[in-house]
PDB file of N, CA, C and O in Angstrom:
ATOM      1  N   UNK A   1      46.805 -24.412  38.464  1.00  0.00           N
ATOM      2  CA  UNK A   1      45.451 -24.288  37.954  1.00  0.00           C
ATOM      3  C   UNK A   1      44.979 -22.832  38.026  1.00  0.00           C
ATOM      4  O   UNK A   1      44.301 -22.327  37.131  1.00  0.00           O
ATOM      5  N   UNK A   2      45.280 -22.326  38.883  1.00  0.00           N
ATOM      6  CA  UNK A   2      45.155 -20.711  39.124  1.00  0.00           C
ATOM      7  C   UNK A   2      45.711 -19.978  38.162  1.00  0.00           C
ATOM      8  O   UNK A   2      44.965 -19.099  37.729  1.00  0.00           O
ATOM      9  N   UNK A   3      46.725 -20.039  37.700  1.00  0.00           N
ATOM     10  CA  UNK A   3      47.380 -18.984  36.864  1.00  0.00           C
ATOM     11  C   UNK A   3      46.834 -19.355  35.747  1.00  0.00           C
ATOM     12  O   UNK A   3      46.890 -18.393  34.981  1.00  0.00           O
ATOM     13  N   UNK A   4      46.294 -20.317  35.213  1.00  0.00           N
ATOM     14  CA  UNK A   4      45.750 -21.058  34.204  1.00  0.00           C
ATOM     15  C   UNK A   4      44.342 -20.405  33.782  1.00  0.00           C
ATOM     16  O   UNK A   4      43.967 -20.264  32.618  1.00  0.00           O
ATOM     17  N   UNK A   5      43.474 -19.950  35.184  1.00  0.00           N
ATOM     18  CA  UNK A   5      42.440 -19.719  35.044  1.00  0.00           C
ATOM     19  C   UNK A   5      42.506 -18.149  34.435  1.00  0.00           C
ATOM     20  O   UNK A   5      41.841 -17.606  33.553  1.00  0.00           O
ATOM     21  N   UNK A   6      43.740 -17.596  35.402  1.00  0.00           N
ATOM     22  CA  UNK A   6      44.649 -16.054  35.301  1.00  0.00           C
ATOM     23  C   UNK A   6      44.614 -15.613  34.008  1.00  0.00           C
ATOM     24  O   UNK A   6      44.117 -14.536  33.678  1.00  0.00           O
ATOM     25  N   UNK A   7      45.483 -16.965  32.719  1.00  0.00           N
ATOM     26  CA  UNK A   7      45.839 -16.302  31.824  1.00  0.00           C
ATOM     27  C   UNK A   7      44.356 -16.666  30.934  1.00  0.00           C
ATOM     28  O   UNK A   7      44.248 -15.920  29.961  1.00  0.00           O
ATOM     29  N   UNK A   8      43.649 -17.279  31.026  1.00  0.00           N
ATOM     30  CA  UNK A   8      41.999 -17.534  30.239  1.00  0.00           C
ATOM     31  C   UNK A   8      41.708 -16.323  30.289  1.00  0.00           C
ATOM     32  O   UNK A   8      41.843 -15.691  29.241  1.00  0.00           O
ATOM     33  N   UNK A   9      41.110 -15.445  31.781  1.00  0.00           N
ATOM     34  CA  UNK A   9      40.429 -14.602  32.371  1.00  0.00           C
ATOM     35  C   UNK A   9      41.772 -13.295  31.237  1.00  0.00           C
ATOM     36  O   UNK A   9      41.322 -12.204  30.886  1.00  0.00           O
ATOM     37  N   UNK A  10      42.811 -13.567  30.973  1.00  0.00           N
ATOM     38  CA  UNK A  10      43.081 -12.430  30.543  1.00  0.00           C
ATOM     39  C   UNK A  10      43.154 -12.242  29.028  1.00  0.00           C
ATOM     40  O   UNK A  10      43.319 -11.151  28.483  1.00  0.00           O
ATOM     41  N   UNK A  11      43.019 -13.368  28.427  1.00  0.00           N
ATOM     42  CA  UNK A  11      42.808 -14.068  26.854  1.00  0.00           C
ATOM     43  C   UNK A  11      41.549 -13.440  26.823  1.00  0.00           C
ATOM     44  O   UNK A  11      41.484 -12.389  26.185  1.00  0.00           O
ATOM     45  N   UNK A  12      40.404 -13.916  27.448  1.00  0.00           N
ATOM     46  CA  UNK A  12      39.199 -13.076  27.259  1.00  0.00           C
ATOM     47  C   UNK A  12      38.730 -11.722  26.851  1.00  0.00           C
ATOM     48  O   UNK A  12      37.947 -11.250  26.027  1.00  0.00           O
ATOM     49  N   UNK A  13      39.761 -11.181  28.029  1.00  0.00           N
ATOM     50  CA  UNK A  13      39.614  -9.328  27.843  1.00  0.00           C
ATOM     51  C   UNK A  13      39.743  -8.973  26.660  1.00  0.00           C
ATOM     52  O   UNK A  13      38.854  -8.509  25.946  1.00  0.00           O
ATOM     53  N   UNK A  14      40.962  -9.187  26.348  1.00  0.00           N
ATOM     54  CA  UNK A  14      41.967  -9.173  25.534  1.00  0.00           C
ATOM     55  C   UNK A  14      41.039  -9.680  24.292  1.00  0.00           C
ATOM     56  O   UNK A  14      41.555  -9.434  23.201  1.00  0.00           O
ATOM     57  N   UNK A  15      39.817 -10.317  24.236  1.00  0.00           N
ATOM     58  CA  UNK A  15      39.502 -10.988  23.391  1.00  0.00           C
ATOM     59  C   UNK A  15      37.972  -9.925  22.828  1.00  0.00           C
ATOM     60  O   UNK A  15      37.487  -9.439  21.806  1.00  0.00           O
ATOM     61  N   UNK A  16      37.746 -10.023  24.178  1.00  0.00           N
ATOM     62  CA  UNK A  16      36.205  -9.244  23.889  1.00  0.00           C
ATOM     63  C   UNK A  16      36.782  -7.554  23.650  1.00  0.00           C
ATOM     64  O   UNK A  16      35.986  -6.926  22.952  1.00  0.00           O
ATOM     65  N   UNK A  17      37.632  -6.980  23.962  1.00  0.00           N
ATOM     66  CA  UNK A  17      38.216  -5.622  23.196  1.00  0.00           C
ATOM     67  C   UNK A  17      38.768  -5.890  22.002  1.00  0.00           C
ATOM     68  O   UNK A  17      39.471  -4.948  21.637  1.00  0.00           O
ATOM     69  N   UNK A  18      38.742  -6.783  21.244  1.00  0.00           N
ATOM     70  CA  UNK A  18      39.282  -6.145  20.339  1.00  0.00           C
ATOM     71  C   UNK A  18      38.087  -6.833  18.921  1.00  0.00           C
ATOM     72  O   UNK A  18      38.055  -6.691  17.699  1.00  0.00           O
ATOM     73  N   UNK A  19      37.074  -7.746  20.147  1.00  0.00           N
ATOM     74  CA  UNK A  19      35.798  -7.912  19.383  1.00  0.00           C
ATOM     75  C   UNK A  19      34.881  -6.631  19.050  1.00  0.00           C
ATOM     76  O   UNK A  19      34.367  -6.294  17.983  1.00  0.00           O
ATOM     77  N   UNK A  20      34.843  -5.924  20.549  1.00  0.00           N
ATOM     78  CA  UNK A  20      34.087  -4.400  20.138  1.00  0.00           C
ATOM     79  C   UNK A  20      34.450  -3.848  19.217  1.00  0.00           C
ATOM     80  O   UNK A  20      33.864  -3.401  18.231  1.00  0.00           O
ATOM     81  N   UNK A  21      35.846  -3.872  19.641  1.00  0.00           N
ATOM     82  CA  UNK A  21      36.792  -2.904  18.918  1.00  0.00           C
ATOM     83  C   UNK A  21      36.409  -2.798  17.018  1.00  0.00           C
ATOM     84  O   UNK A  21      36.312  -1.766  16.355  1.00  0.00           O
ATOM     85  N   UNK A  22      36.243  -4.387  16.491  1.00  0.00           N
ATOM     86  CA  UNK A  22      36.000  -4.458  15.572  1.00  0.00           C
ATOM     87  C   UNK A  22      34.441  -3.924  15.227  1.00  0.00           C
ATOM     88  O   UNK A  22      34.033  -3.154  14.357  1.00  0.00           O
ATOM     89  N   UNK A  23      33.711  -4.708  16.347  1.00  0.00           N
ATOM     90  CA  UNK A  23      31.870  -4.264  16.000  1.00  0.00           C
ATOM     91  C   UNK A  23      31.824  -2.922  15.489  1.00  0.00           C
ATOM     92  O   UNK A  23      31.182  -2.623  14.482  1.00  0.00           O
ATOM     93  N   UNK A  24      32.788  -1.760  16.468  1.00  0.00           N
ATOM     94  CA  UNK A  24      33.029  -0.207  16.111  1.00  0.00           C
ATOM     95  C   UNK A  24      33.113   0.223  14.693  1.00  0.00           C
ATOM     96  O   UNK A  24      32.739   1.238  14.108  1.00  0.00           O
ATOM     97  N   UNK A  25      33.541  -0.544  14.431  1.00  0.00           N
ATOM     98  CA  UNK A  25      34.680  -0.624  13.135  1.00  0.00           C
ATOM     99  C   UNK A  25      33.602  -0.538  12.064  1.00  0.00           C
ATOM    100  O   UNK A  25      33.412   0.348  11.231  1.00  0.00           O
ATOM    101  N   UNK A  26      32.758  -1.987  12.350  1.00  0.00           N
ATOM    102  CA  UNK A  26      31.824  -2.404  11.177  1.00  0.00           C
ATOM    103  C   UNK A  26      30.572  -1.448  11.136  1.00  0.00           C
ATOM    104  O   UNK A  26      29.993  -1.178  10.084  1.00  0.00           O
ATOM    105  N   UNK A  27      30.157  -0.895  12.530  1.00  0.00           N
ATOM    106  CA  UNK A  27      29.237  -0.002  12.531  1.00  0.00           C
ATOM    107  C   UNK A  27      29.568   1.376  11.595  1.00  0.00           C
ATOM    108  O   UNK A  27      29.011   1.708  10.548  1.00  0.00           O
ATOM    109  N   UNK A  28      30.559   2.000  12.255  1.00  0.00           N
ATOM    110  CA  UNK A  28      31.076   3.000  11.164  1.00  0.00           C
ATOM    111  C   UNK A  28      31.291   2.996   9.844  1.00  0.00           C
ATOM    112  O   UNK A  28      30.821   3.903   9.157  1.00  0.00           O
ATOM    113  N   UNK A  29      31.920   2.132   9.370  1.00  0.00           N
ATOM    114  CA  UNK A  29      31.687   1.522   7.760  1.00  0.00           C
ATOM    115  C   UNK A  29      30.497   1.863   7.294  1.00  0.00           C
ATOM    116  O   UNK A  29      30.305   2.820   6.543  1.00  0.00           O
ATOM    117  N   UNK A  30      29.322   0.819   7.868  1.00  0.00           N
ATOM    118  CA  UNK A  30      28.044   0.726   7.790  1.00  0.00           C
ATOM    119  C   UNK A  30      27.030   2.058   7.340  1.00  0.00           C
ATOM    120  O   UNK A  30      26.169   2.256   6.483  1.00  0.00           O
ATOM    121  N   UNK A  31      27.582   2.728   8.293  1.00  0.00           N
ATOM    122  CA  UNK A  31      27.041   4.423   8.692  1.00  0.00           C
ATOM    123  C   UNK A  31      27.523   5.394   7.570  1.00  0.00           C
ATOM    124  O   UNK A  31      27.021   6.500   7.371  1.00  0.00           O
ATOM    125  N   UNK A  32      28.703   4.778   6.760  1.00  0.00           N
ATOM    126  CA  UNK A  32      29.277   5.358   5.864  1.00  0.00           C
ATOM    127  C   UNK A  32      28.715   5.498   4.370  1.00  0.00           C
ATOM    128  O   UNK A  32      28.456   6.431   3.610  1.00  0.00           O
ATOM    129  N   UNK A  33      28.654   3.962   4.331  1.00  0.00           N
ATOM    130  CA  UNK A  33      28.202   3.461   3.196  1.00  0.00           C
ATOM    131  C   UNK A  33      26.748   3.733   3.044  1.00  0.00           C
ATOM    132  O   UNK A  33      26.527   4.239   1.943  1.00  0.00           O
ATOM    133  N   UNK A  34      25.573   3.556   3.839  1.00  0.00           N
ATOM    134  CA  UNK A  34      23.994   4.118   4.014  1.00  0.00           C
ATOM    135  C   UNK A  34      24.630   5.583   3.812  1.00  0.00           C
ATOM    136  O   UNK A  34      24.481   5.821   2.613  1.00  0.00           O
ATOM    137  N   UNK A  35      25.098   6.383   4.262  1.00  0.00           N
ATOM    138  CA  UNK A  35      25.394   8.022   3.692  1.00  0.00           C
ATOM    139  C   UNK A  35      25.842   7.971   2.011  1.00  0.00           C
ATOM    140  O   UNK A  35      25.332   8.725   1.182  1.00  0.00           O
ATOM    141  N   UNK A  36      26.663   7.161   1.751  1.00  0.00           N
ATOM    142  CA  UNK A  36      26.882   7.134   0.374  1.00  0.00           C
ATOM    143  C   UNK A  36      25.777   6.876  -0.679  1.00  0.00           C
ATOM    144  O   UNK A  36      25.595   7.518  -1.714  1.00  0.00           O
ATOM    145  N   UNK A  37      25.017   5.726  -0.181  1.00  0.00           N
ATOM    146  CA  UNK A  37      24.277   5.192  -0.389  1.00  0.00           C
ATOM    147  C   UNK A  37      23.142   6.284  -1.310  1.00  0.00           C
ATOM    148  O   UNK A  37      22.822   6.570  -2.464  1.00  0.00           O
ATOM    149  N   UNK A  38      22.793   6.669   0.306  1.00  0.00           N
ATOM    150  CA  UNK A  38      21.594   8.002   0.032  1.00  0.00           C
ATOM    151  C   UNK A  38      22.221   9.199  -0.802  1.00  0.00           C
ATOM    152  O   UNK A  38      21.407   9.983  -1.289  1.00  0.00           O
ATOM    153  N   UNK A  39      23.321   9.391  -0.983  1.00  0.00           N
ATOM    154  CA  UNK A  39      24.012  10.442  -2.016  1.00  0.00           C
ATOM    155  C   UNK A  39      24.191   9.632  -3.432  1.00  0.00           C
ATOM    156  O   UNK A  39      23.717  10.457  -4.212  1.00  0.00           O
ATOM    157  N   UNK A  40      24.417   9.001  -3.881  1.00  0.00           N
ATOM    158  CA  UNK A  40      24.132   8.508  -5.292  1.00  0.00           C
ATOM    159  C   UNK A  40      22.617   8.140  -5.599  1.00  0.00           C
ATOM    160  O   UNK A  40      22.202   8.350  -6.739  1.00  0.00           O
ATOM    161  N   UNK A  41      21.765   7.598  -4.631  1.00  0.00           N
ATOM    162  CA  UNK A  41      20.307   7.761  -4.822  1.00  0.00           C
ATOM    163  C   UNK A  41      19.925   9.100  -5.281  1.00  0.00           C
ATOM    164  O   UNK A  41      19.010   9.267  -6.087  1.00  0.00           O
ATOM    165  N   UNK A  42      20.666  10.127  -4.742  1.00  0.00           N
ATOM    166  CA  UNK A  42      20.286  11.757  -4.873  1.00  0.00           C
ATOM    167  C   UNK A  42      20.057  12.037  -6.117  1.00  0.00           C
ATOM    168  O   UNK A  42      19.098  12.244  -6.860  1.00  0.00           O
ATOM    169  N   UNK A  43      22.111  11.950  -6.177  1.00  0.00           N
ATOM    170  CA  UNK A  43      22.360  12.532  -7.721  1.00  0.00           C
ATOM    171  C   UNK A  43      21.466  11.276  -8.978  1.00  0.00           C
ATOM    172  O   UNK A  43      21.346  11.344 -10.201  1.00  0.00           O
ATOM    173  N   UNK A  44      21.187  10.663  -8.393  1.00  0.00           N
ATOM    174  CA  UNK A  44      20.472   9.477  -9.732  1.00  0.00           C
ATOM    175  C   UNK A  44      19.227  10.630  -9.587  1.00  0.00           C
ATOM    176  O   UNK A  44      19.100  11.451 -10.495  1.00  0.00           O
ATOM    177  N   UNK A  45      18.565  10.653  -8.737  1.00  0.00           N
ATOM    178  CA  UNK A  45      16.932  11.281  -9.002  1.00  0.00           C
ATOM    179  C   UNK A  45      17.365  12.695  -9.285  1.00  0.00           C
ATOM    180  O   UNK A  45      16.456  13.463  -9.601  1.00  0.00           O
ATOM    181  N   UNK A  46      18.375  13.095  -9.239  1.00  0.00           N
ATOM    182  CA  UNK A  46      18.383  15.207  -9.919  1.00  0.00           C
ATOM    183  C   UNK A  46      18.454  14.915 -11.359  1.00  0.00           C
ATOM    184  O   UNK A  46      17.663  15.421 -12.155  1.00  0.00           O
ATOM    185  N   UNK A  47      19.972  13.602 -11.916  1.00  0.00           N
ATOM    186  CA  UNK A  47      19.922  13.025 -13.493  1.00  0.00           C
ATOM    187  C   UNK A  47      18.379  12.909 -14.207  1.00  0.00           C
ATOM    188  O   UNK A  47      17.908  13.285 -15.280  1.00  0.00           O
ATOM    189  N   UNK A  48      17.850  12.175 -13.012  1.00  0.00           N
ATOM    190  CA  UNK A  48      16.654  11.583 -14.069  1.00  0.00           C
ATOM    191  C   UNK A  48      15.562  12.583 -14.222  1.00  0.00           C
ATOM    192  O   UNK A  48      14.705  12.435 -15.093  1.00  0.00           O
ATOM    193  N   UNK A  49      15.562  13.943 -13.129  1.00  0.00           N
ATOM    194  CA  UNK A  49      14.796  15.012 -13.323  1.00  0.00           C
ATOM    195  C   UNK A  49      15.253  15.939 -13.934  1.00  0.00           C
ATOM    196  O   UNK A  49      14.676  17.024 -14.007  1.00  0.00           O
ATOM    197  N   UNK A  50      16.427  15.670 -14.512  1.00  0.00           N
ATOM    198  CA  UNK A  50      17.382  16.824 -15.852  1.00  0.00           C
ATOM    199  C   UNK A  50      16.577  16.072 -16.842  1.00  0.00           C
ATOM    200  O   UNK A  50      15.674  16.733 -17.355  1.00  0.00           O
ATOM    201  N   UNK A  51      16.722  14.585 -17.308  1.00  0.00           N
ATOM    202  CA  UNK A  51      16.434  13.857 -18.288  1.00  0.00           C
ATOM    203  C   UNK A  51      15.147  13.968 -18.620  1.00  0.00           C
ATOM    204  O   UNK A  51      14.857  14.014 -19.815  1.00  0.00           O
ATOM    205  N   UNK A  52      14.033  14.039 -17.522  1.00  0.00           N
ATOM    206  CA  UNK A  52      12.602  14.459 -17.667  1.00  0.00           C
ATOM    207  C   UNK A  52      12.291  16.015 -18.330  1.00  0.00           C
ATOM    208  O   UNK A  52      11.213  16.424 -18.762  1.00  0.00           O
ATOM    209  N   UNK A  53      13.195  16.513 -18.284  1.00  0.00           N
ATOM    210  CA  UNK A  53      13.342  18.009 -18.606  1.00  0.00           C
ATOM    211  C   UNK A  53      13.638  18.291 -19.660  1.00  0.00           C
ATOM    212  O   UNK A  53      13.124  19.232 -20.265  1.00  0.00           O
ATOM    213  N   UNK A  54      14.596  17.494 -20.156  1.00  0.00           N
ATOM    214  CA  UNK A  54      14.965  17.595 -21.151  1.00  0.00           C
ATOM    215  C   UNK A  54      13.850  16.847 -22.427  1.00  0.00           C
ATOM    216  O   UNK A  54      13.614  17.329 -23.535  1.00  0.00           O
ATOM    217  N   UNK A  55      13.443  15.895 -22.004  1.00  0.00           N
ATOM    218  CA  UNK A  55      12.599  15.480 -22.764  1.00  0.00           C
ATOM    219  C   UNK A  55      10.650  16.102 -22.712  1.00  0.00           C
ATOM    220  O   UNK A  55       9.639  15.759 -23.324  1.00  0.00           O
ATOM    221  N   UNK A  56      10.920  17.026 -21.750  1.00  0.00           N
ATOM    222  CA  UNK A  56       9.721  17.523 -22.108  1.00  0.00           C
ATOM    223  C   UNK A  56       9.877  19.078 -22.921  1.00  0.00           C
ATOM    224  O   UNK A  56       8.962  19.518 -23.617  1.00  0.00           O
ATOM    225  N   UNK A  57      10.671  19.528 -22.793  1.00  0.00           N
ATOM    226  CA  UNK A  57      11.028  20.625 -23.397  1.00  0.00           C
ATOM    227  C   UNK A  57      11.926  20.956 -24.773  1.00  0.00           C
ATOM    228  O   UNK A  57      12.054  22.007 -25.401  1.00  0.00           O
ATOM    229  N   UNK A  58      12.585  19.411 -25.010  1.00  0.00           N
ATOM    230  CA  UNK A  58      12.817  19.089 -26.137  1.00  0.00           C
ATOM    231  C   UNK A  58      13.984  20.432 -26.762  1.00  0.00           C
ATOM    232  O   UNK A  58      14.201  20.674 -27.949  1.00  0.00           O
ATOM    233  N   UNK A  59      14.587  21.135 -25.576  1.00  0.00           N
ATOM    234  CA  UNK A  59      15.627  22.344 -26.055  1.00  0.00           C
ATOM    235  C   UNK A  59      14.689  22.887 -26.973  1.00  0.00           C
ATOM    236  O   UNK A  59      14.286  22.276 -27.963  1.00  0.00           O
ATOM    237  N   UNK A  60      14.286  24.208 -26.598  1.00  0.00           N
ATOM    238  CA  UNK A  60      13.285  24.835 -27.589  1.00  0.00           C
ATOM    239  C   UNK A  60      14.256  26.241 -27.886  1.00  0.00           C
ATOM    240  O   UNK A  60      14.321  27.035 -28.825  1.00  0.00           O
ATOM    241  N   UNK A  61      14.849  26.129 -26.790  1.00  0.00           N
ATOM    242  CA  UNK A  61      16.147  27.049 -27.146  1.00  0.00           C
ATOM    243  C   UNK A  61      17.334  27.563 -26.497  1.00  0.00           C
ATOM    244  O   UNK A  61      17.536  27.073 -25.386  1.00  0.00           O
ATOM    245  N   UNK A  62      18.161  28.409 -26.893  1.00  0.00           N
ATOM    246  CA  UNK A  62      19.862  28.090 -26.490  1.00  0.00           C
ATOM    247  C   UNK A  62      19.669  28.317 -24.947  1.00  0.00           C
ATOM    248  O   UNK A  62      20.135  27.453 -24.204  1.00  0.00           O
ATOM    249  N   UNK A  63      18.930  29.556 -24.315  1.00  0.00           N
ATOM    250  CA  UNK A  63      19.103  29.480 -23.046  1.00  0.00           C
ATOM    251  C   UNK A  63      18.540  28.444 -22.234  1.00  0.00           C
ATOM    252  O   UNK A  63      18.759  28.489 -21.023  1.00  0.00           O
ATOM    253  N   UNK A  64      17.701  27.321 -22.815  1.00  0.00           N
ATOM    254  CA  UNK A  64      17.151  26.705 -22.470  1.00  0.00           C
ATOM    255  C   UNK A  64      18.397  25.527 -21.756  1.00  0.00           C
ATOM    256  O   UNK A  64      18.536  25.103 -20.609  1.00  0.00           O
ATOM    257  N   UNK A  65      19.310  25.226 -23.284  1.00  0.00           N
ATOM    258  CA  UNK A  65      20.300  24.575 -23.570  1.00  0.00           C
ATOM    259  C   UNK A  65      21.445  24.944 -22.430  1.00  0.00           C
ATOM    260  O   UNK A  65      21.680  23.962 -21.726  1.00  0.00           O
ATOM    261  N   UNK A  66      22.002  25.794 -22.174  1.00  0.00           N
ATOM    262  CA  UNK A  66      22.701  26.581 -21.292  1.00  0.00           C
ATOM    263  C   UNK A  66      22.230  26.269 -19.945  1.00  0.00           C
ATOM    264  O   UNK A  66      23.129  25.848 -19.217  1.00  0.00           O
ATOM    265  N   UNK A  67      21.116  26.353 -19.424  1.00  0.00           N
ATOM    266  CA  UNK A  67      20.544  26.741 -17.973  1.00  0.00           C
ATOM    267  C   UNK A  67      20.615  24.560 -17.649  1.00  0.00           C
ATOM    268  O   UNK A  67      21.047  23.995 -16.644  1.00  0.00           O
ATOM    269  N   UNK A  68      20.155  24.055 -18.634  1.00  0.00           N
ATOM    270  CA  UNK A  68      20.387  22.484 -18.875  1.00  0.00           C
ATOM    271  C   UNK A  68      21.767  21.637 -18.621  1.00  0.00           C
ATOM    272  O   UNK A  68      22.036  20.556 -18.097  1.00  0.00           O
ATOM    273  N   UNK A  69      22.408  22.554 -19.181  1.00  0.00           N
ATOM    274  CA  UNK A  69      24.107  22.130 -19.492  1.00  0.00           C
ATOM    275  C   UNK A  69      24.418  22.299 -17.894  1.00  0.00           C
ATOM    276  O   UNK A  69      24.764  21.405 -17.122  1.00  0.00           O
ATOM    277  N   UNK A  70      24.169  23.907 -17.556  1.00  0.00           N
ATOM    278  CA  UNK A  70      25.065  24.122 -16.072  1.00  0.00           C
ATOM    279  C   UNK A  70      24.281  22.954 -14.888  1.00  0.00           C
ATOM    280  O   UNK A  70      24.776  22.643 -13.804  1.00  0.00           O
ATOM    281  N   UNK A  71      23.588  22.687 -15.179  1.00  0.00           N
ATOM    282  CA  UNK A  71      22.560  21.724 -14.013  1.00  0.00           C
ATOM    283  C   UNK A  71      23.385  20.421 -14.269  1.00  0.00           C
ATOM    284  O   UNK A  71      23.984  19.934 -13.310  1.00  0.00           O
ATOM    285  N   UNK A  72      23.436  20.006 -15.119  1.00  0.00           N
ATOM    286  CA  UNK A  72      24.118  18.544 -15.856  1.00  0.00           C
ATOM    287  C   UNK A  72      25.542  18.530 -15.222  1.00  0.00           C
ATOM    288  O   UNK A  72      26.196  17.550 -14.866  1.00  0.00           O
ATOM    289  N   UNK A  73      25.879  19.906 -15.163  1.00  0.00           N
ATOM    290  CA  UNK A  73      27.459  19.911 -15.057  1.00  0.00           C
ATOM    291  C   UNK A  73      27.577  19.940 -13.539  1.00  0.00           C
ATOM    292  O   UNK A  73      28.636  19.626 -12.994  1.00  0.00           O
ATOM    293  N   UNK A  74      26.599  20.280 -12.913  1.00  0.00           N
ATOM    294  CA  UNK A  74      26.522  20.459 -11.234  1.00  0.00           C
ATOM    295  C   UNK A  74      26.177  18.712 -10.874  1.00  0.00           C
ATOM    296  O   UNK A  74      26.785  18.073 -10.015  1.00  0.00           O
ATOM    297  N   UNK A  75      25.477  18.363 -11.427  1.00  0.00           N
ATOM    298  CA  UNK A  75      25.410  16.871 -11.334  1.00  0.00           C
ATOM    299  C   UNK A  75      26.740  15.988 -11.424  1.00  0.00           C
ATOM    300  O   UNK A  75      27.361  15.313 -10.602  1.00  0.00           O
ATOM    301  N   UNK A  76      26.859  16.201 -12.394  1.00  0.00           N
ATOM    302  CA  UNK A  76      28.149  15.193 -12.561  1.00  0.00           C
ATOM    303  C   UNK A  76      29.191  15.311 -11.868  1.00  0.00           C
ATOM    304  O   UNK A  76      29.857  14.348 -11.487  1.00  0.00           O
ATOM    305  N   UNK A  77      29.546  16.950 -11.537  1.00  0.00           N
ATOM    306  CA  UNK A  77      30.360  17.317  -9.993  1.00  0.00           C
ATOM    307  C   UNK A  77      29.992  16.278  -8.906  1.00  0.00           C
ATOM    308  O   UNK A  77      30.645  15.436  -8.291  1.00  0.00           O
ATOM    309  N   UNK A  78      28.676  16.666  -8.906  1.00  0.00           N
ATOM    310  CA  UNK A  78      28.691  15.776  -6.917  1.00  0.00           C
ATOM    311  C   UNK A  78      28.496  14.689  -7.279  1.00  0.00           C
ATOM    312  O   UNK A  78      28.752  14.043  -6.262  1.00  0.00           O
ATOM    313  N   UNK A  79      28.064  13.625  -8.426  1.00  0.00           N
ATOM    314  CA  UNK A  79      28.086  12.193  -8.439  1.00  0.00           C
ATOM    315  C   UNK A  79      29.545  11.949  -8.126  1.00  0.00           C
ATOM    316  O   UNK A  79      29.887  11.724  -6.965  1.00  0.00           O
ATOM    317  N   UNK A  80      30.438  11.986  -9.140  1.00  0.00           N
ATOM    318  CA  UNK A  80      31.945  12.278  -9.058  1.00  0.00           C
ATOM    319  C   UNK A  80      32.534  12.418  -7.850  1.00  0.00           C
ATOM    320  O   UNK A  80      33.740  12.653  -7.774  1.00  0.00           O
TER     321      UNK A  80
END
């Protein structure tokens, strides 16, 4: 009955480490994905403040077009 209780008491350990072990696991994920999260929220609100820009200014002209393009192109970098 003793060794019985022995190998429970060591099933346990054995049980609750590799339960943390996982909780670790899921926390970090977690922590990952909320960071990702908040970085495509980003690049969505810089898009939609190119798109506001673009539609209020309607390209009135090339440098306009140019200074537009390189912003667009910095966007699509860090969404990417």
């Amino acid at each position: 009955m003793a060794a019985l209780r022995t190998e429970v008491g060591e099933l346990s350990k054995h049980f609750e480490i590799g339960f943390n072990s996982m909780e670790q696991r899921f926390d970090s994920m977690e922590q990952r994905f909320d960071k990702l999260s908040r970085e495509i929220a980003d690049g969505l609100s810089r898009i939609n403040d190119t798109i506001e820009v673009l539609n209020r200014d309607k390209l009135n002209s090339d440098t306009d077009y140019i200074s537009l393009r390189r912003r667009v192109g910095k966007l699509e970098r860090k969404v990417s």
